[in-house]
C-alpha positions, 0 to 999 in steps of 0.5 A: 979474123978482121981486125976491123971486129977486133977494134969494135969489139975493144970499142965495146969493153971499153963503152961497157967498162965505162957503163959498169962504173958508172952505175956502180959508182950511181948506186953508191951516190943514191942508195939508201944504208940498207942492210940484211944480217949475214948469220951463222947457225950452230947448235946449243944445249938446252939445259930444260930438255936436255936436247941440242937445239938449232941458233944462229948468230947474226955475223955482220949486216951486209950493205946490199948496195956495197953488192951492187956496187960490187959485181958492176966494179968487177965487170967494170975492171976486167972490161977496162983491162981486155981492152988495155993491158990484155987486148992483145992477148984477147984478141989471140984468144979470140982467133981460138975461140975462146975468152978467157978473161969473161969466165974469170970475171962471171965466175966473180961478178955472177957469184956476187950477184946470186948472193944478193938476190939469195939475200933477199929471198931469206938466205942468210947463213954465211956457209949457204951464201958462200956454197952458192957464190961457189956453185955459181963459180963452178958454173962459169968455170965449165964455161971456161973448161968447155971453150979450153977443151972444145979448142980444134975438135970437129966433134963438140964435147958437151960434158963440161957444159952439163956439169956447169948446167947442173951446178948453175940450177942449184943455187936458183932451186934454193932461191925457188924454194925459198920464196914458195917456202916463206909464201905458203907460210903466209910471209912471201917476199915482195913483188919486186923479188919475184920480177927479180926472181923471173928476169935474172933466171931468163938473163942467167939461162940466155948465157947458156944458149948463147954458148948453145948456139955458139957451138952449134954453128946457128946462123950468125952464131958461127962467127965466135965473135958475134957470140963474144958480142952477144956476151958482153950485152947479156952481161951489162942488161943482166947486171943492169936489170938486177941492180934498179929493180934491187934499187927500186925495191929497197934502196931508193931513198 
């Protein structure tokens, strides 16, 4: 493996780390105090029909640009630490075809992001954000368990990145139904959630062709470390994407 490539792509977390922070530390400056409930749902007695009843509770009201915030710091992080304390490490893990610190870091990053753009559709019941934040984790951490079992096999073993397929597309079917749900019964999200809505999903599914043709030897694709490239862009342009047209639709002052 160049140590050429090693250099630029240590060149590239270290541009990305600072492109992470700098947006997330702009969001903070500039966003508005905009807040969504975050509710737990239980059940109540009504003493008039004697029956149990559906409540919810609202728990807290959550910044949406403290989420923002967030997933661009927890990028920001593990960019700056692959590309300091960790390099070395990274770059052995490179050589075997796997980096392991990205799926830690999407597991976390991604998993705010879904909330967010869960939040803004109408979920709000803390358990079902936190089943998606989980789910989204799950997802990421196939990818991690595909990289680690696929090490040295001549014949790719496509389990893991199935069940990681399985459990991505659940928490984007809630936020599907979701917006159908509130639209046909007249209160649909605005435009910029169904931008939002379009664009994340194309960015979520490239991470998954990207792996595709990873494994599939396509083209420049062979070569793990131009995917491990195509990575870290997909990753700030998603993060990006996410945040203005969240900023734009809501937290703009």
């Amino acid at each position: 493996m160049s140590d050429i490539k090693i250099s630029s792509l240590r060149r590239l977390n270290l541009i990305a780390a600072a492109l992470h922070a700098g947006q997330g530390i702009a969001v903070l400056l500039l966003a508005t105090n905009f807040k969504l409930p975050v509710t737990g749902a239980y059940l109540t007695f009504n003493t008039a029909t004697n029956h149990l009843d559906a409540a919810s509770h609202t728990l807290f009201n959550m910044p949406i640009a403290w989420l923002i915030a967030g997933f661009f710091f927890i990028s920001a992080l593990f960019h700056l630490a692959i590309a300091t304390l960790y390099r070395r490490t990274y770059a052995a893990n490179l050589a075997r075809g796997i980096n392991k610190a990205r799926w830690f870091e999407y597991s976390l990053s991604a998993g705010v992001m879904m909330v967010a753009i869960a939040m803004l559709v109408g979920i709000y019941d803390v358990m079902s954000l936190l089943l998606i934040f989980a789910l989204v984790a799950i997802m990421n951490l196939s990818g991690l368990a595909m990289e680690t079992y696929n090490q040295n096999k001549e014949k790719v073993n496509w389990l893991a990145y199935k069940i990681g397929s399985l459990a991505g597309v659940v928490p984007w079917l809630a936020v599907a139904f979701y917006i159908w749900y509130s639209g046909h019964n007249g209160s649909g999200p605005p435009t910029f959630v169904y931008f939002i809505f379009a664009s994340l999903f194309v960015f979520f599914s490239c991470f998954a062709l990207n792996m595709w043709l990873q494994y599939k030897r396509i083209d420049k694709w062979a070569d793990y470390l131009y995917g491990e490239r195509v990575y870290i862009w997909l990753s700030l342009i998603a993060k990006s994407l996410l945040a203005w047209q969240v900023f734009a639709g809501t937290l703009r002052p």
